[in-house]
N, C-alpha and C positions, 0 to 999 in steps of 0.2 A: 114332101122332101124330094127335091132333085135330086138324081142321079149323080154328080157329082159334090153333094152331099151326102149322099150316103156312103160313096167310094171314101170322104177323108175320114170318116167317123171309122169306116172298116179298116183303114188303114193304121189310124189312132190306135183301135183293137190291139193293133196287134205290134205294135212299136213303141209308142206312149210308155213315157214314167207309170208306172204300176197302177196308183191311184187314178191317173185319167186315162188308160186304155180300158179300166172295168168301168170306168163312165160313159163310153163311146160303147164298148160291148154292149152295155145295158138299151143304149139307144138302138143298134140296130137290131137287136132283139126284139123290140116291141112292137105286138100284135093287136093293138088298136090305138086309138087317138088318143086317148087319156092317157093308156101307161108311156106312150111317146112322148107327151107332154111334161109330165112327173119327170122322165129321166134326162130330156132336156133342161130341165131347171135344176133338179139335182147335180147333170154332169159339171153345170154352170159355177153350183158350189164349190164343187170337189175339186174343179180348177181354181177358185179364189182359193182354198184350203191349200194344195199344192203349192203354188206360186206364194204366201203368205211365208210357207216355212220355207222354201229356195230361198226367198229374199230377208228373211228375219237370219238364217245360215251364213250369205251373203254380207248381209251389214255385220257380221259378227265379228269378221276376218275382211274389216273394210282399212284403207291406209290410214284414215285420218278418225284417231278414236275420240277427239273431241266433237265431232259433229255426231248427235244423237236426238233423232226427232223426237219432238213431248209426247204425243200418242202412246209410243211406246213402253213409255212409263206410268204409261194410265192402260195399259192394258189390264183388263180384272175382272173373274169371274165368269161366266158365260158366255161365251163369244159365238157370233153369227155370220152369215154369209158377210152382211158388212163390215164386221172387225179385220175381216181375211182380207177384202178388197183393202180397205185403207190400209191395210199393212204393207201391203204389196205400192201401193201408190206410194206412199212416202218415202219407200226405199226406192224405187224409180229417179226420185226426185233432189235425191243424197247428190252433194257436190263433189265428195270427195269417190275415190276409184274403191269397186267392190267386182268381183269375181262374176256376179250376172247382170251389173251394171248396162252394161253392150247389149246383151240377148233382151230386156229389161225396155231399150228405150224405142223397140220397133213399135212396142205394143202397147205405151205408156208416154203420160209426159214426161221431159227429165229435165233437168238442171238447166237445159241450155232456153228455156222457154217458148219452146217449139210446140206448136199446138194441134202439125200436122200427124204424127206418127203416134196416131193414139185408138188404133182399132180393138184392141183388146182390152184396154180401159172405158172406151164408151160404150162396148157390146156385154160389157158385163156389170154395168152401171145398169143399162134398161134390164138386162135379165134381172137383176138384184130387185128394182123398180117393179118388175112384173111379180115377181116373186113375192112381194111383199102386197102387194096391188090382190092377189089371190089367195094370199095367205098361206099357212104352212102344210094343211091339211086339204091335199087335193082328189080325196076320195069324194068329195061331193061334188066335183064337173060331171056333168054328163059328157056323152060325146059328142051333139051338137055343141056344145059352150069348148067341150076341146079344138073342135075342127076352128070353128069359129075366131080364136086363139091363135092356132096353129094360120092360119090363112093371115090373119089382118097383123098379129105383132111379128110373126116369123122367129121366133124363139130359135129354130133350128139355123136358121141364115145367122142371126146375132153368133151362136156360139160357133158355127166355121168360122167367122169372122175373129174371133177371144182365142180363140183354137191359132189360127194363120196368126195373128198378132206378135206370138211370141213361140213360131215354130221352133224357131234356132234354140229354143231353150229345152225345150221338147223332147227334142233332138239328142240332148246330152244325160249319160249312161246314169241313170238311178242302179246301186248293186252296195249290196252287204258282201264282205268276206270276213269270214271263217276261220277258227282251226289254225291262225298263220303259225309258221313252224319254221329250223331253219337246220336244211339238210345239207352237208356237205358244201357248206359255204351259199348255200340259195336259199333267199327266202321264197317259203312255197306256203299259199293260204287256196282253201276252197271258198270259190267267190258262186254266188246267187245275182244272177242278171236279173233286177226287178223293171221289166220291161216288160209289153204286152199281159193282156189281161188275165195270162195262167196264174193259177191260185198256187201254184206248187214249184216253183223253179229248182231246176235242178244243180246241185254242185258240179263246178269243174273244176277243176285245179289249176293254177296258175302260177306265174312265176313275175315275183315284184323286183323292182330295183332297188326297194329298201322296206323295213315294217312298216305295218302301218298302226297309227296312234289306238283308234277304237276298232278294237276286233271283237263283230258282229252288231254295229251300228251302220243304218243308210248314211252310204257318200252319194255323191253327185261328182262325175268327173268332168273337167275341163281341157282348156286343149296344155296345159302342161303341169296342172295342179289337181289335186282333189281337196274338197270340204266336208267335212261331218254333218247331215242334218236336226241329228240329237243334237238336244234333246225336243223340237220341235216335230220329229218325226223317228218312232221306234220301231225295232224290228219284237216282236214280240209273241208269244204263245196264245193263241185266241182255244180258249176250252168247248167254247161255241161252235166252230166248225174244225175241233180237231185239228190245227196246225197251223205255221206262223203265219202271222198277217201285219200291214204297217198299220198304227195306230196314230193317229195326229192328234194334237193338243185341242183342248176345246174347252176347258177351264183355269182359267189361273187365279189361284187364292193364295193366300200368303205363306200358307202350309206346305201348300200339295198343286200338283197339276193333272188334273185329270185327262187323259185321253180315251178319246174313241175310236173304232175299226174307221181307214178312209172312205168305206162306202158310208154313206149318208145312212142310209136304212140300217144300218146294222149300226145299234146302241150298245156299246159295250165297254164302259167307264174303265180305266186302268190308273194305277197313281205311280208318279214318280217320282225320283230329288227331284227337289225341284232349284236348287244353289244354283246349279248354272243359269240354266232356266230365268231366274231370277237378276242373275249377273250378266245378260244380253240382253236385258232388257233394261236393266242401270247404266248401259250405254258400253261394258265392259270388252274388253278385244279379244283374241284367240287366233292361231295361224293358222290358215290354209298349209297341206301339207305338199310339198314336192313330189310326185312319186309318179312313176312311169312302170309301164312290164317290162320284163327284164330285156327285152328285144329293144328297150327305146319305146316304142308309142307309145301313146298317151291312150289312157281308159275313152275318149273321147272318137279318139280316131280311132280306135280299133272298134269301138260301137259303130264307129259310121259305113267299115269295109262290110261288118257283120249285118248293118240293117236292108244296106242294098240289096244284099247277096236272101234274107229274109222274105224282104217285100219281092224280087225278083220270085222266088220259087212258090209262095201265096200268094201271088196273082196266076201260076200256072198251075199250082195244086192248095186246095183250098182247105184240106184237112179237115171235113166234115167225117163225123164219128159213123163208121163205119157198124151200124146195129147189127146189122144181120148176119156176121162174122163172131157175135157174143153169144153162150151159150143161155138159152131161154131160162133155161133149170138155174142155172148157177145165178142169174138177175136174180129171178122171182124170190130166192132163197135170202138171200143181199140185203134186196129191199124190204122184205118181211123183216128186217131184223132195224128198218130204219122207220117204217112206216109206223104212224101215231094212231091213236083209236079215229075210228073214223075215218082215214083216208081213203079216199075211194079214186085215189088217181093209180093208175100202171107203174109195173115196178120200173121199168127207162122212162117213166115221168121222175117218177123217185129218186132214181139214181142222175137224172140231168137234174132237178136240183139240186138237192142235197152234196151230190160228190160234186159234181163240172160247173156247180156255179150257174146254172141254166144256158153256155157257154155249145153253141151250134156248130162251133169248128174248133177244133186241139193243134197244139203244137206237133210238131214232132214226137218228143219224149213223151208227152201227155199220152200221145196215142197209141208210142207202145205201150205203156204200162196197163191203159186200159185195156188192152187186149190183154196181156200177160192177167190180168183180174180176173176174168169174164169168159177170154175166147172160147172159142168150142175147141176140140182135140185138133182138127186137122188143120185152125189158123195160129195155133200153138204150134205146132211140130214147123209152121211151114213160116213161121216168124221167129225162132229161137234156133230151128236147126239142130235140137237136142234134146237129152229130157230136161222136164226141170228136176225133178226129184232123183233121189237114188239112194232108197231106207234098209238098210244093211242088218241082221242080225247074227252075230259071231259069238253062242255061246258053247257050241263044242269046240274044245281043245283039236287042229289040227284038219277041220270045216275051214272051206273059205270062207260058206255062210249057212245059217239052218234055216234061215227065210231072206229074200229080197222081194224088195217091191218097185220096180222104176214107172215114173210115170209124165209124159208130156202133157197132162190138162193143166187147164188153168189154177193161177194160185190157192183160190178157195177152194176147190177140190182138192189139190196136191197137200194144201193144208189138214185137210177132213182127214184124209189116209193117213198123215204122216202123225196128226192126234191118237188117231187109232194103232196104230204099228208102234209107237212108242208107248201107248199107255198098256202094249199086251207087253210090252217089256222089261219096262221098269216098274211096274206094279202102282201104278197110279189106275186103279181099278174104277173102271165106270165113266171115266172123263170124256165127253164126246165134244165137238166140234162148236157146240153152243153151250160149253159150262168153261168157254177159253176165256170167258170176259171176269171171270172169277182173280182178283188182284192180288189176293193173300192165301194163303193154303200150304201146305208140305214143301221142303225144299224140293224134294223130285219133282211135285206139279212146277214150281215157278223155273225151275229150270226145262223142264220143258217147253212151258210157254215163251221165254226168253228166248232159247237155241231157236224152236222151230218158226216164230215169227221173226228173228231177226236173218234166219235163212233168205227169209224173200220180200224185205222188207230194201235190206242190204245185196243184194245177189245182183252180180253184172250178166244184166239178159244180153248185151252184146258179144260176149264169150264165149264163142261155140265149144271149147276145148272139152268142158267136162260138165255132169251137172250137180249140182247142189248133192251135199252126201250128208248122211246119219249111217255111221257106225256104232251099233250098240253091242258092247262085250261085257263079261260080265263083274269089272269093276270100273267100268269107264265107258263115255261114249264123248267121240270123235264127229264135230259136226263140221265140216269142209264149206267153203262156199268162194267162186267166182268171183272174185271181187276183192282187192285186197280196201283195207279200213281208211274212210276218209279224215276217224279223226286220231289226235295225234295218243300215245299209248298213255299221256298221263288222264288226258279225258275219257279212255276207258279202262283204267282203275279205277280212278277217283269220281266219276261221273261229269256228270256236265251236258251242256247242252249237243245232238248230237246231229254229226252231219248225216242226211243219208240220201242214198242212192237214189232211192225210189221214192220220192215222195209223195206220189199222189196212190203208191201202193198203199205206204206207211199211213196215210190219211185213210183209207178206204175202211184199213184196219182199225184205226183208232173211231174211225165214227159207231164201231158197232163195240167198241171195247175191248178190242184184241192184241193193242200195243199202248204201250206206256210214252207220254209225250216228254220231250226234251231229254232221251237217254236213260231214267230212271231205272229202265229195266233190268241190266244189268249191276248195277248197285244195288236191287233188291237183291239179284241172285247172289252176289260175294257174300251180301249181309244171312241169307239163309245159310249157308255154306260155312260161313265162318260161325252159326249158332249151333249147327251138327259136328262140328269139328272135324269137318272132313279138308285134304288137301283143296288148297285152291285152286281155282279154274284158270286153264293156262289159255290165253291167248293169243295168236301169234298170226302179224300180219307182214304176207310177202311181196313186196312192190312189183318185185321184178317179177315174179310169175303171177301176179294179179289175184292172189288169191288171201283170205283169211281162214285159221282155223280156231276154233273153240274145243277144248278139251274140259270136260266134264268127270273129274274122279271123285268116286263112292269111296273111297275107303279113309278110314280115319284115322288120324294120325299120333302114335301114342303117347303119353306125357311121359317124355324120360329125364321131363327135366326136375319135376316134383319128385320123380320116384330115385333119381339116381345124382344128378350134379350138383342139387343143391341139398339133397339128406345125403349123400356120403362126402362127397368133395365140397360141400361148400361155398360151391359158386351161386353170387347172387346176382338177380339178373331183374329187369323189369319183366311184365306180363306178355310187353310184347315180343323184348328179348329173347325170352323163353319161347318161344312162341316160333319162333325164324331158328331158335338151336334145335328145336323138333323136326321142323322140317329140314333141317339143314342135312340131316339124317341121308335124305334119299336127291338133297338139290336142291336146291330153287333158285330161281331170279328173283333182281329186286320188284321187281312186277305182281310176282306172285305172293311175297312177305307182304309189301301192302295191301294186298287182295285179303293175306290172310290173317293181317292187325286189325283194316280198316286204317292204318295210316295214312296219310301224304305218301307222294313218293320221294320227297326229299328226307322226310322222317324215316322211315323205311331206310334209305341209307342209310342213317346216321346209325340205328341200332344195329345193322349187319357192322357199321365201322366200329361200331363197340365190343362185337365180339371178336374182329380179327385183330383188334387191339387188345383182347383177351385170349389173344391165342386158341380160341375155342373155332371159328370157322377160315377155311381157304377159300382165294377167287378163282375160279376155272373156267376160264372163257364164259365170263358174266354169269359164271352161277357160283352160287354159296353153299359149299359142302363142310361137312365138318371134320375136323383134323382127323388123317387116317391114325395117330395112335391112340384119340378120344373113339373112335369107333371101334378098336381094338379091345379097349379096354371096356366100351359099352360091350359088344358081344361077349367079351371074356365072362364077363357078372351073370351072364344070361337073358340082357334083355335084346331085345329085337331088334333087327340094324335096319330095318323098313319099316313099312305105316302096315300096322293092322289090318284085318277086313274086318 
């Protein structure tokens, strides 16, 4: 491979739609002929795979819905690198206007029956040709028959060339967004750039010129519109490596459409509707949607300002993983808990598979996070600026505190302590650092596991201000953290899938069992919460000061509604009703009544409107109290005007 061969493949890495920068990754990684060989024919695929669903997207949202090539509707069942090609060729060939029609005809024949502008139609013809010429399973080359390959057909020159074909297309922003929400007259969604080959992109927050139709499905932006890829390509939960990945179509049956992870190697069947599905390939139409950031650009040109400014600073810093900055003990410990019988590879062999994907250089973000995992103490203190921890124990009356522990090591360590300091406190007896992968157990254990992993899962390391707190008192703990909530407060009530911070922390954790995928975790903990009958966990996230708090109360809250308003007065009420008139005792928000139904939070309303429509509770700056001459009258009788211990 030339040297400027392998410069576009390294460049691919790291700018490339998602699925072909981990194609390009793969290539410049490989440490002999054969596996260069395999990942050149593979990357070969996962280009026709890519470019099949851009163009099947494309013809979806095309002007003229009567023109509909037959292929199309003979698509079925198992599909191959040649299904993907011809997919991609026919829609090239469409007469009528489609969205990547232009990007489409540098690298393909089109309509106008030009036979010159077709490098990435004939360089992916012979690769296909080669590929089937050698068969599927290419563990039997040796590496004379690789080199051999590699010299005479140039598989590596064909796919720069498929690669250069249809760069402009390349070029344009693959990205899911989020969570869209709408504050104060702005719409605001957290968007995932799925650009270069990171396994974990991280959210950022953005600001649209208007909603967008499918929130948390890949768009593809243009220069004044976007389109949806789903259902030809989804954003999705992969159980296999711990966190989302795109998954592309690669069966269609009449039922179901199954999909697989876009790396080739990685088999991992998923089913979906398939109606739409279905109805784009019966020739059916759908619109590309208008939408710009609220500045004006377009997703397209604001990718272009950002890739420059990208490829500018990785060509002058290359962001290779910095090992000898990670703390020995804290690997060894990591990978013992990932390693399979029998492996006899090093725990940073373990941890560059398994976590980075076998991935020899990190983004940015990537790389702090891996340090925040790993680091030793003094590349912690000296890349955070602060501690991360800060575990509080307040159970004398009138003590600031009867223990603290602050500590700047890395996450798994800061974890280990912060298992241990909690478990001496709330009496969760015996729990140590490797019994956290345990998913069901006592409300106290899952709320600790909950609080203490979503500390640093979710926690903004670029905020020097303060660090990460655990206040433990003795009917309540107070867990603080840097970072205010990315997602909006009815997805964490009600649950849902969750945006976070830190993904490749979040992943780190989940590979050994110590987080819950897609947000579950907190839905377990309301549902323990609400079977103890204790208040619900309060919430509360502060934009403007960047931070989230988790409020954690023990005490229970007492039934005055069985014992007093409905045996002497009368009043009937549902269970949940009842339920919002107990707490209404000492406050709540509607946040916390659904916390403490299990309702909706539109539900949730509706029963708080029931009771002040019953004259049983008041609103006081968004909280629901209940009427001071029903509380009057509760303490008169002698029952309690607060929650129990």
């Amino acid at each position: 491979m030339t040297g400027d061969e392998f410069r576009l493949f390294e460049r691919g890495s790291w700018v490339y739609p998602h699925p072909v920068a981990l194609s390009c990754g793969r290539i410049i990684r490989s440490r002999s002929e054969e596996t260069l060989l395999d990942a050149l024919l593979k990357g070969a695929e996962i280009l026709a795979r890519y470019l099949a669903s851009v163009s099947l997207a494309s013809y979806s949202v095309r002007e003229d819905a009567t023109e509909a090539p037959e292929l199309f509707a003979k698509l079925d069942g198992h599909l191959a690198f040649g299904h993907f090609l011809s997919v991609t060729q026919q829609t090239a060939k469409l007469k009528c206007n489609h969205p990547a029609k232009p990007y489409l005809k540098s690298g393909f024949s089109s309509d106008d029956g030009s036979k010159d502008a077709r490098p990435t139609d004939d360089a992916l013809t012979k690769l296909l040709n080669l590929r089937n010429e050698l068969g599927h399973d290419l563990n039997s080359i040796n590496r004379a028959r690789a080199i051999s390959i590699l010299k005479e057909q140039a598989p590596q020159t064909l796919l720069v060339a498929a690669l250069t074909g249809v760069q402009g297309l390349l070029q344009l922003p693959l990205f899911v967004v989020e969570d869209i929400r709408f504050t104060k007259g702005n719409t605001i969604g957290q968007r995932l750039m799925l650009m270069g080959d990171g396994a974990d992109p991280p959210p950022e927050s953005i600001e649209l010129s208007s909603p967008l139709h499918d929130d948390g499905d890949p768009y593809i932006g243009f220069s004044d519109s976007v389109y949806v890829l789903a259902p030809m390509l989804v954003w999705r939960v992969s159980h296999k490596t711990a966190n989302y990945k795109l998954f592309i179509f690669d069966t269609i049956l009449s039922d179901s459409v199954k999909y697989k992870a876009v790396e080739v190697s990685t088999y991992e069947s998923q089913d979906n509707e398939t109606n739409d599905f279905h109805s784009i390939l019966a020739g059916n139409t759908r619109q590309a949607e208008s939408l710009t950031l609220a500045d004006g650009r377009s997703f397209a040109k604001e990718w272009s300002e950002r890739r420059r400014a990208l490829e500018a600073a990785r060509e002058n810093l290359q962001g290779r993983i910095q090992w000898d900055s990670l703390s020995t003990d804290t690997m060894n410990w990591y990978a013992s808990k990932l390693a399979t019988e029998g492996d006899t590879r090093s725990p940073q062999e373990i941890i560059h598979s398994r976590l980075l994907d076998d991935r020899d250089s990190l983004n940015a973000a990537d790389t702090n996070q891996l340090q925040m995992l790993f680091g030793t103490d003094a590349a912690i203190l000296k890349t955070l600026g602060r501690e991360l921890i800060d575990l509080r124990a307040v159970m004398t009356v009138g003590e600031r505190w009867d223990e603290r522990v602050e500590s700047h090591s890395n996450v798994i360590d800061c974890l280990k302590k912060s298992v241990e300091f909690f478990s001496k406190y709330i009496g969760v007896y015996g729990v140590t650092l490797d019994g956290l992968k345990a998913t069901s157990g006592s409300a106290d254990y899952l709320a600790m596991r909950e609080a203490l992993v979503n500390l640093f899962i979710h926690q903004d390391f670029a905020d020097q201000r303060a660090a990460a707190q655990v206040e433990i008192q003795p009917e309540q703990v107070v867990c603080f953290n840097p970072g205010k909530s990315l997602t909006n407060t009815k997805a964490l009530v009600e649950g849902g899938k969750s945006v976070c911070r830190n993904p490749l922390v979040a992943r780190a954790l989940r590979l050994i069992g110590f987080a819950e995928l897609a947000g579950s975790g907190l839905r377990q903990l309301q549902h323990a919460w609400r079977t103890q009958k204790r208040r619900p966990p309060q919430m509360e996230s502060n934009p403007s000061a960047n931070t989230f708090t988790l409020t954690l109360d023990w005490r229970t809250v007492p039934d005055n509604y069985n014992e007093f308003w409905k045996d002497r007065l009368g009043v009937k009420l549902s269970p949940s009703e009842a339920t919002i008139l107990n707490l209404s005792v000492d406050g709540l928000s509607v946040e916390q009544a659904a916390s403490a139904t299990g309702l909706p939070l539109d539900s949730a309303q509706e029963a708080i409107d029931t009771l002040i429509r019953q004259q049983l509770v008041d609103e006081q700056k968004k909280r629901f109290v209940i009427k001071s001459h029903l509380r009057e009258l509760l303490q008169g009788n002698g029952e309690e005007g607060g929650a129990n211990v």
